[in-house]
N, C-alpha and C positions, 0 to 999 in steps of 0.2 A: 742579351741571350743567356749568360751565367745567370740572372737575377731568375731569368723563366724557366732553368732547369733545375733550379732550387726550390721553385714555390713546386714543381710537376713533382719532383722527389718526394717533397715532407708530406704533396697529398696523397700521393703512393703509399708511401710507407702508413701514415697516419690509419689512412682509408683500407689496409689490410689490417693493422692493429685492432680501429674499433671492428672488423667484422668478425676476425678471431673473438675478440673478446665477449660480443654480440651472442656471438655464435655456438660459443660456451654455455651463458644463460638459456637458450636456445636449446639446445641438445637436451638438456638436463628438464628445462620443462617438459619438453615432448615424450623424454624418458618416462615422467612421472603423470603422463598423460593430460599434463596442465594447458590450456589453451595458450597459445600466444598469437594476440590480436595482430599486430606489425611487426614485419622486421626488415628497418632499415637502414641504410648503406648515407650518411648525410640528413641533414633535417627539413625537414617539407614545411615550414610555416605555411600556410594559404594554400600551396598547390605543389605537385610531386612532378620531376621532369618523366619519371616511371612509374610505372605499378603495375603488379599482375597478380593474379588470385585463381585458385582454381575452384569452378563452380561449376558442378554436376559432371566433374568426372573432365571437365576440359578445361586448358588455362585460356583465360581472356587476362588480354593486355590493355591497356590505356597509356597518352604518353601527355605530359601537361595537362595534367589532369587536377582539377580544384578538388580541395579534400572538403568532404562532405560531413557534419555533423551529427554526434548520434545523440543527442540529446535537443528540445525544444526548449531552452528557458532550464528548467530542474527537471523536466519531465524526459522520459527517454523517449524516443521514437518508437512505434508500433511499426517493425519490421514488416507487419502482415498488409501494411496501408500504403506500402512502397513500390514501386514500379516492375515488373518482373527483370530487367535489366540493372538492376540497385545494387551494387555489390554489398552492400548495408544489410541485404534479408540473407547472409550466406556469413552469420558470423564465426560459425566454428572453426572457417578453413582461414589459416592465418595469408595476408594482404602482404608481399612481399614488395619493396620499391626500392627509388631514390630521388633522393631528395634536393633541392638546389642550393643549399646551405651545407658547404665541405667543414664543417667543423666536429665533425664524428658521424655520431649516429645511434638507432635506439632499438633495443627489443622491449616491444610495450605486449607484459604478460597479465592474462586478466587475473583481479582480482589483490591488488596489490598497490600500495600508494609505493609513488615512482616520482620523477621527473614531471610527469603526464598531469600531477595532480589531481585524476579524475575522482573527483571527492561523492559527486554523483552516484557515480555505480559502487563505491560501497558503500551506500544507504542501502541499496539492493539486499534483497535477502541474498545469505550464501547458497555459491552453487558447486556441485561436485566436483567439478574443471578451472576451477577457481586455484588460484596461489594461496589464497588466504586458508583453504581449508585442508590443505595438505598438510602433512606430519612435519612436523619442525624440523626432522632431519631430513626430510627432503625437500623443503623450503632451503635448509643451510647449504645442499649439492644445487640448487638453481642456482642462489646468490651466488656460489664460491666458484662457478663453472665458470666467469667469466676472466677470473683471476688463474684462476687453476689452468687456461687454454693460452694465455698470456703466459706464460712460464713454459709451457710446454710449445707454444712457436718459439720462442728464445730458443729454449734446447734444440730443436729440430733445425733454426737457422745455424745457430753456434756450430751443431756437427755438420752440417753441409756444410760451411765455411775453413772448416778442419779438413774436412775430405777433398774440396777443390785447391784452395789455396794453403792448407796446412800454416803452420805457426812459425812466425822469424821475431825472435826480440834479441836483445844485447843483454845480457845480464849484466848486471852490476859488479859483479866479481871481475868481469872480462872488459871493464872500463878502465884499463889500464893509466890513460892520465888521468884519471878523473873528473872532476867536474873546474866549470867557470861560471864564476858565481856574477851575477849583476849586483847592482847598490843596496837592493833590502837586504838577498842575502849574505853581505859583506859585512851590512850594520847587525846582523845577526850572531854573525861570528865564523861563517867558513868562509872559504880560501880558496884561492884557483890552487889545484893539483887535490884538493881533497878528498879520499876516498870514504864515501859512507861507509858505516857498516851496519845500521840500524837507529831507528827512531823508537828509543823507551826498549831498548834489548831487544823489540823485535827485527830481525835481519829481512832488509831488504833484497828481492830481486831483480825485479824487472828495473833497468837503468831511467826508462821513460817514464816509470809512475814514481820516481821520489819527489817530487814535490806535493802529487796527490795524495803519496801515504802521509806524508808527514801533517797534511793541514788535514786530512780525513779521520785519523786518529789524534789530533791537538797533541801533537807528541811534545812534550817537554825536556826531552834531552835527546840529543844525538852523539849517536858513537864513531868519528873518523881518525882514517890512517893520513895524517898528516906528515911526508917523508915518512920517518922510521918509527915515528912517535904517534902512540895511540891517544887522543885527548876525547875530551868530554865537550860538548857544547850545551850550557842551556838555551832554551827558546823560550823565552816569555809569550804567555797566549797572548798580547796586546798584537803581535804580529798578524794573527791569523786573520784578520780583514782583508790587511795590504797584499798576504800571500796570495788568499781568494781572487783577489783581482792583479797577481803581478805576472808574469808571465815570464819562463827562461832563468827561474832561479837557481836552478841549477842545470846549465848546459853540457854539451860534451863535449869535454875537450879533446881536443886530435894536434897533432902538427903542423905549423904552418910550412905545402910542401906546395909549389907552384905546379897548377896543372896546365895556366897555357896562359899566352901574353899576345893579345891582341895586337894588330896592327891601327899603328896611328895614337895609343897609350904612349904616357911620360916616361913610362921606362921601356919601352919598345927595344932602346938600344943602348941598355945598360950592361947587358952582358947576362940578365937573366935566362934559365934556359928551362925548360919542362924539368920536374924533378928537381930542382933545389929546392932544398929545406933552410928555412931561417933558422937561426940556435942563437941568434944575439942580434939586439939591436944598439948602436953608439957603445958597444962594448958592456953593454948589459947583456947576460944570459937569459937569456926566453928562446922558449921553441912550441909553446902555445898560440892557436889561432887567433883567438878571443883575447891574450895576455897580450900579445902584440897590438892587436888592433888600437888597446887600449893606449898603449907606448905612442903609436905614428898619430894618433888623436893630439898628443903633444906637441905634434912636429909638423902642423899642417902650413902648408905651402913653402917648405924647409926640407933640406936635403939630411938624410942621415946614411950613415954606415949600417950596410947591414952585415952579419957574417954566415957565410955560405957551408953548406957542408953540399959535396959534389962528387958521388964515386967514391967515397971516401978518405979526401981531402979539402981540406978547408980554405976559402977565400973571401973575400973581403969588395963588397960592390956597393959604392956610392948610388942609392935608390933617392931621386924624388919623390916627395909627397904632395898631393894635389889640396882644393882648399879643403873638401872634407876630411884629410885625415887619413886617406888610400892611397898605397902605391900602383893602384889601378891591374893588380896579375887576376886569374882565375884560379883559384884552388882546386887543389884534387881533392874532394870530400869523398872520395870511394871508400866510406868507413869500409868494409872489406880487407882494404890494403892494412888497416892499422888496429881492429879489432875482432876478434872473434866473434861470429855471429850464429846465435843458438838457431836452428832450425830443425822444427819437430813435421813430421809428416806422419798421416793416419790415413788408417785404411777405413772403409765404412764402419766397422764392427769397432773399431778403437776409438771413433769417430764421436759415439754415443755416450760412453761415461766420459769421455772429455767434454763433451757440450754439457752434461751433467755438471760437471766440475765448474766448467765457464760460469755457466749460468748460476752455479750458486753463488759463488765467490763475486757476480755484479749485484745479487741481491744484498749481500752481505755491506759491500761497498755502498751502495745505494742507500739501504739504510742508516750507516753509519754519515750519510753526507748530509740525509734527510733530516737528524740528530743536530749537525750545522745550523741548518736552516729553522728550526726550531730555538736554537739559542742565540740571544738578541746579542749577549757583546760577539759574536763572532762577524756579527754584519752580514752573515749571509745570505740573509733574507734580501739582499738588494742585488743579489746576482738570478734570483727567481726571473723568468724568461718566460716570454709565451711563444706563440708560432714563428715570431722574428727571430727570437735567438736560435730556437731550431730550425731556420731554414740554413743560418750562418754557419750551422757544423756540417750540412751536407756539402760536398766537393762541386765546384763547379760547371765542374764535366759530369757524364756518365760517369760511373766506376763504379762494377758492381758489388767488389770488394767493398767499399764502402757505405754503400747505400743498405747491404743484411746486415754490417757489421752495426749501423746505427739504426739499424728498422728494430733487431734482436736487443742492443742497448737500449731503444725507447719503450719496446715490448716489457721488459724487464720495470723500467720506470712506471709503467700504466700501471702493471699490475701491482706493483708496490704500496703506489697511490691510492688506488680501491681499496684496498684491502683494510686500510687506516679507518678504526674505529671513530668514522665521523658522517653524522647523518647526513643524508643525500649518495652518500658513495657503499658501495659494496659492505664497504667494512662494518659502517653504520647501522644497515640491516642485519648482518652478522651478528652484530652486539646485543642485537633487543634479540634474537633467534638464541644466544648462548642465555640470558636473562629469563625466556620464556622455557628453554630448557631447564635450568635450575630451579628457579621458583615454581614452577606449573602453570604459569600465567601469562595469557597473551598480552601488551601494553594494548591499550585503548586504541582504537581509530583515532581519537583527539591527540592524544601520544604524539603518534604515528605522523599525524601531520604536523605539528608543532614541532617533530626533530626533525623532518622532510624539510620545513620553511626555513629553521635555524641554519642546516647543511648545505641549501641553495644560495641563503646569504654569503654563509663563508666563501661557499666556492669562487661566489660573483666576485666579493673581495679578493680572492686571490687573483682573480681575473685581472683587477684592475690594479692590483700590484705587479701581477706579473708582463702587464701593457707600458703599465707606468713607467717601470725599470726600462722596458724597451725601446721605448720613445726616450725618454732622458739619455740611454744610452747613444741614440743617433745624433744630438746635437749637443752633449758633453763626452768628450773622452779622457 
């Protein structure tokens, strides 16, 4: 059941992405009165589970319907030779559908090498309603309108996200213990109790993104308040692989305070009670959750001393440890109890430059990760994911908090993507539209298709890196 409400999410989310973005190029042709032949929600090889068209002023529907071909061999069909029910002799009005292949979807605009490859019809002489013979900057508003409508659902999710649920994070300042570091970051150089205070002088906030800032920006030195003394950490970039892939490098530390002790546990009836705090194990000082754990790791299936603070007096209770290393209590994690937690609430009107804010500040981030993944020693290129790792960040359950918070994060992603000066995607056609702007000259039809072929290679490749990584990920961990 979690595995089915994961794949229904990602095609949720996916399937409003490509129609915004769809819908973008869409808008903008229509605006410039450019024909667009389909537009589709998923891809139709052989046959559409939908389609509907309006002809003569009335919509007709069709459902499993085979797609029909507009050309003979190289020669195009003679519309006038066709059946009076042909949806074929009615090309002006654009063919709306869906398709039975969920892996996106297409606005196919005439006149214009695309996806489609229709190599065919621009042999054609040019026609007024065509892509191709529209002014280069409004060619540049078709291309950019699918990118430009991706940025702008981000925004629009981002502020309804502010207005319903408004903003709760822990700032880093209000991490009071600090952090608990695991073995990378220990061989790195911090320390349980260590306070950041910035990666390369710039100062950290938000408590849950310093491991992102730090591998996002390949920061080389860190600034922490260690007890009373401020010291310097370098980080060697050889780290940033292992970071990519380590998880919990820097946790949050809290108190180890007992929030409840089941019946039928080894220490049931040792005297622990709700609300003790540990502050020493075998006469060692610790009152971290994480720093402990690590101590009774020592002591497994061995009795230790712990020492109690109670109401504000101190005691001493003999705790068994089981073979993993646990005294088997429940802890009270109500961060609440032990840190300050920022919480911002907006009203609609405030709601707008904060989605504004949100949304640039993931492009920003997004680019700087995409920077990563483009540099071979950082190894990031093997954390590249295709539809499997995206189904793995959607939540198990419903939760709609989650589900706009990552629809608006992958919206952001798409449009990032496109935009990248590389033929086959948005960006690519952008690139030869700035080139034909400058110089005065259109690239060749032959151009055209030779960086169409190159940018369909790449993509495929990334395809099957991004598969590759996926599957290698299921049966290596």
């Amino acid at each position: 059941m979690v595995i089915l409400i994961k794949i229904i999410q990602v095609i949720f989310a996916l399937s409003l992405l490509v129609l915004v973005h769809e819908f973008g190029h869409f808008l903008f042709a229509k605006l410039f009165k450019t024909r667009v032949d389909k537009f589709y929600l998923f891809f139709n090889p052989g046959i559409s589970l939908f389609k509907t068209k309006k002809i003569n002023g009335k919509w007709k529907c069709k459902f499993f319907a085979k797609n029909l071909p507009d050309y003979d061999g190289e020669t195009r069909i003679d519309i006038n030779t066709l059946p009076e029910d042909d949806w074929r002799r009615f090309p002006d009005n654009t063919e709306y559908g869906i398709g039975w292949l969920p892996l996106g979807g297409y606005c196919k605009i005439a006149g214009m090498i695309d996806e489609s490859m229709d190599k065919e019809a621009m042999k054609l002489p040019p026609q007024p309603w065509e892509f191709r013979t529209k002014p280069a900057w409004q060619r540049f508003f078709i291309m950019f309108g699918g990118v430009f409508f991706n940025f702008i659902l981000a925004i629009v999710l981002y502020a309804a996200i502010l207005t319903s649920w408004g903003e709760e994070y822990l700032k880093n300042e209000d991490a009071v213990y600090g952090i608990a570091v695991n073995d990378l970051s220990y061989e790195i150089g911090f320390r349980d109790g260590d306070k950041i205070l910035s990666f390369d002088g710039v100062p950290t906030n938000d408590f849950s993104q310093l491991q992102i800032d730090m591998v996002r920006s390949q920061a080389r030195e860190a600034l922490v308040l260690r007890g009373k003394d401020t010291i310097s950490i370098s980080i060697d970039n050889i780290y940033i692989p292992a970071s990519l892939n380590t998880p919990n490098m820097f946790s949050l530390a809290f108190p180890f305070v007992v929030g409840d002790i089941q019946p039928g546990t080894i220490n049931e009836h040792s005297g622990l009670v709700k609300g003790d705090e540990v502050v020493a194990v075998n006469h060692n000082d610790m009152y971290i959750v994480q720093e402990i754990q690590k101590e009774l790791k020592k002591h497994k299936s061995e009795e230790i001393t712990a020492t109690i603070e109670r109401g504000g007096s101190t005691i001493e209770l003999p705790l068994k440890v089981d073979t993993a290393g646990m005294i088997q209590v429940m802890l009270d994690t109500d961060l609440t109890k032990y840190f300050k937690i920022t919480k911002n609430e907006y009203s609609f009107l405030s709601s707008i430059p904060a989605g504004c804010t949100k949304a640039y500040r993931t492009i920003r981030n997004y680019v700087k990760e995409l920077g990563l993944i483009f540099s071979p020693k950082t190894e990031a290129y093997k954390s590249v994911g295709s539809f499997i790792t995206i189904g793995k960040i959607f939540p198990g359950t419903w939760d709609w908090f989650k589900v706009w918070s990552l629809t608006a994060m992958l919206s952001i992603m798409l449009g990032v993507l496109n935009i990248l000066p590389i033929p086959a995607l948005d960006g690519g056609h952008i690139l030869f539209l700035f080139i034909e702007m400058i110089t005065g000259r259109k690239p060749s039809l032959k151009v055209l298709e030779i960086a169409q072929t190159i940018g369909m290679i790449l993509l495929i490749a990334l395809m099957i890196l991004a598969f590759g990584n996926d599957i290698r990920g299921l049966f290596i961990k």
